[in-house]
C-alpha positions, 0 to 999 in steps of 0.5 A: 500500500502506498501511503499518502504522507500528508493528508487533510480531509474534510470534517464538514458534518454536524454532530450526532443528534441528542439520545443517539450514540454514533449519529443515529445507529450508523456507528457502533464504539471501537473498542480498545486493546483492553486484553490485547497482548504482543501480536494481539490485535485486541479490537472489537467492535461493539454497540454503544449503551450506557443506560443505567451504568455509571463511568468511573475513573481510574483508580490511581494511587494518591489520586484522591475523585472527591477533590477532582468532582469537587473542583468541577465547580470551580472558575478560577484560573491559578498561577502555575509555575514555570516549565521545567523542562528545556524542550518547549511545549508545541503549545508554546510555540504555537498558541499565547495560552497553554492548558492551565491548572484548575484550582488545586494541583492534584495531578498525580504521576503514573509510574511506571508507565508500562500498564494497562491503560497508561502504555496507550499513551505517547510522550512525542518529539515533534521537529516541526516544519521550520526546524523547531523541535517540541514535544506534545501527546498522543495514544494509540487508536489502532497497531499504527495509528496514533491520536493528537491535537491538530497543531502537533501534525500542523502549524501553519505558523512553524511552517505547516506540516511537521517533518517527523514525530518520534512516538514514545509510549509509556515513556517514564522519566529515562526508561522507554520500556517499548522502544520508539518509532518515528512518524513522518506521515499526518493527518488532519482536517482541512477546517484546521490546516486551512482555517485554524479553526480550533473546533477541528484541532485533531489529528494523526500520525501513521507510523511506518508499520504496526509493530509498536501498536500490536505490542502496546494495544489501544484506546477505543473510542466512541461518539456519545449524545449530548445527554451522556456527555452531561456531567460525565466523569472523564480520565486524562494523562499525557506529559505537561511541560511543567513536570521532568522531562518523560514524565506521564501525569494523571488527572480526572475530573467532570465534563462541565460543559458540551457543545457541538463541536467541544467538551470543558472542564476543570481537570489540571493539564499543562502545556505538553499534553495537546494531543491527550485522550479524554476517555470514560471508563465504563465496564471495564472499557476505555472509550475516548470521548474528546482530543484534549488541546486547550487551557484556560480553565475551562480546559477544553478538547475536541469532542469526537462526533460522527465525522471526527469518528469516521476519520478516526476510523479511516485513520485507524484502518491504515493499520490493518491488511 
């Protein structure tokens, strides 16, 4: 198969009508890796339905939910520190307002990085279109297929698209338990990499093979109605800049707000996590719901309608035969 290196395809549709999951029946959730081992592809499709059951977030030590449900109440913004780490944030480099710390600081570090779902995630090393590097999120969604903001892939203001993304997953600290590959195929929707719209801020890279995917598994992801995104309780990690170089941190929190085209909330990011999974936990499934990318408090990300999921899905199906 030959592959396209750069691709922006259209994402004109309107979302999934309320009380519809996947716009209408046209579309079931893609499941993740959830039992996948090496050489296990671990993908399953299956029907959407949350009547009657709650989502739940991850257990993590030291993560304490009361204080993160709690802090979706908030509105204030606080002062975060300076980053730490000498590689800048894509964000830095291409927006004024990095994601923010909502209330009190109460995310928590994942480490090591190595299970079930944390290894889905990616720390990535972007070397952008005009030689400038930084370092941004992304999880995998297919055996080579992995998810980020849009302004990872592209920026129109580096030069437009990135010349290659290194793909690290589960990185803790020094130690990258899978190994690595790099990424020099991307893609995204024109109503970003044409109008800079940050309604469709979303993307992909496509790795050169699906080895890396097959060993580390997947996220599932999902389009949800408006009624089962209302104050629905959501999971995030990636690698905020303003923590050690190759460090995975988690929060959670509530969706305070949904609108066509985005989801909000006061869940704490930092600058280095645009690209990051927004995902509901829910019998014992991991779907993705939103692409995080944006501060602010509320911090917001990409919500996952029909047309973001069919492209996701386009994207995914690189990956296979």
């Amino acid at each position: 198969m030959t592959l396209n290196p750069h691709e922006a395809v259209e994402d004109a549709g309107k979302p999934s009508r309320p009380g519809t999951t996947g716009g209408g029946g046209k579309h079931e959730s893609v499941s993740g890796g959830e039992t996948v081992s090496p050489g296990e592809t671990g993908d399953v499709l299956e029907t959407m339905s949350s009547e009657g059951v709650a989502a739940t977030l991850e257990i993590v030590e030291g993560f304490n939910p009361a204080t993160a449900t709690k802090e979706s109440l908030l509105s204030e913004e606080v002062e975060v520190t300076e980053a730490l780490a000498t590689l800048p944030s894509v964000e830095s480099l291409v927006f004024d307002e990095p994601e923010t710390v909502c209330g009190a600081d109460d995310r928590v570090q994942i480490s090591p990085a190595t299970a079930i779902p944390w290894r889905w995630s990616s720390e990535l090393l972007i070397t952008m279109a005009n030689g400038a590097t930084a370092r941004g999120t992304g999880w995998f969604i297919g055996p080579r297929t992995v998810m980020t903001a849009g302004h990872v892939v592209f920026s129109a203001a580096a030069g437009g698209w990135a010349r290659s993304i290194e793909v690290i997953p589960g990185m803790s600290g020094a130690s990258r338990p899978f190994g690595s590959q790099v990424g020099t195929a991307f893609r995204s929707v024109s109503g970003w990499t044409v109008n800079g719209d940050q309604e469709y801020d979303y993307g992909a890279i496509i790795l050169p093979n699906n080895n890396l995917g097959n060993t580390v598994g997947w996220f599932g992801f999902a389009v949800l109605s408006d009624a089962d995104l209302q104050n629905l309780l959501v999971n995030t990690a990636g690698y905020p800049g303003d923590k050690p170089f190759g460090t995975m941190w988690f929060n959670a929190g509530t969706l305070t707000q949904v609108t066509a085209r985005r989801l909000q909330y006061l869940i704490d990011t930092f600058g280095g996590q645009s690209g990051s999974a927004v995902w509901r936990l829910q019998n014992g499934l991991r779907h993705a719901v939103g692409v995080h990318g944006y501060g602010g408090c509320p911090n917001k990300a990409v919500r996952i309608i029909t047309p973001v999921f069919d492209n996701m899905l386009a994207w995914k199906n690189l990956g296979f035969p």
